[in-house]
N, C-alpha and C positions, 0 to 999 in steps of 0.2 A: 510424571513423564507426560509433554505434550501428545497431543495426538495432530497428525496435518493429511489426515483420511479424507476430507472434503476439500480440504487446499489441494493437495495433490492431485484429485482427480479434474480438479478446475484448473488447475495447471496444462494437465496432460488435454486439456480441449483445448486450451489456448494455442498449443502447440500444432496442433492441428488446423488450427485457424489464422494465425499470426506465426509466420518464421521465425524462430527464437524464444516465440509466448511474447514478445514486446515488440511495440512500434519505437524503442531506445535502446540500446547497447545497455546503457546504463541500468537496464530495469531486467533484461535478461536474466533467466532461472541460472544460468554460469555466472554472474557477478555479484553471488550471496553464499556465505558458508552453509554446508551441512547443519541441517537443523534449525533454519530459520524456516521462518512463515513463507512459503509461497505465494501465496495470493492475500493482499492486504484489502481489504474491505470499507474500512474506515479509520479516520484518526480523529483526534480528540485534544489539544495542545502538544502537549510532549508524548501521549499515547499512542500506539496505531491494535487494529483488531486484525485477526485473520477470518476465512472463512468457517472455517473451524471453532471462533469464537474465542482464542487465546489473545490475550493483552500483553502489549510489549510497550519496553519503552522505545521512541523511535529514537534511533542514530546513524544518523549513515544509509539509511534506508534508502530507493527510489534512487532520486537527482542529489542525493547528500542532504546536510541539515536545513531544516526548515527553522526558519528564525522566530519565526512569530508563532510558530507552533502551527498545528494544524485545526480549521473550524476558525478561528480567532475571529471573534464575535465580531468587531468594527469594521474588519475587512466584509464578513457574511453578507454586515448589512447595506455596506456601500456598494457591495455588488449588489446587493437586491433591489435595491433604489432602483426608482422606475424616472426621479424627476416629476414635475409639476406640470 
């Protein structure tokens, strides 16, 4: 059985902070079933983490699928490019 003991409490600040806990409809604590991760911390191509440290696979997650996955190294780096 997962545990989302530090999700949830990170949630419940959000909500205090951000109307809804999100700046998107889309991302709001109401547009996620019971028993998913509250608060996503990171992802990793097809993975996402919670605060809690649980690994999921991402679907539907946030804004819907993410195509290229999540991290996806050529994007990383051509954001990191500074140019010459």
């Amino acid at each position: 059985m997962r545990s989302f003991d530090h999700s949830t409490a990170v949630q419940a600040r959000l909500h205090e902070l951000v109307p809804g806990g999100a700046h998107t409809y889309a991302r709001g604590s109401d547009q996620y079933p019971e028993g998913m991760a509250p608060v996503l911390v990171r992802g990793k191509g097809a993975r996402v983490w919670d605060v809690d440290g649980n690994e999921f696979v991402e679907y539907g997650m946030g804004l819907r699928a993410v195509t290229l996955g999540h991290g996806y190294e050529p994007v990383c780096a051509a954001a990191a490019h500074t140019g010459s």
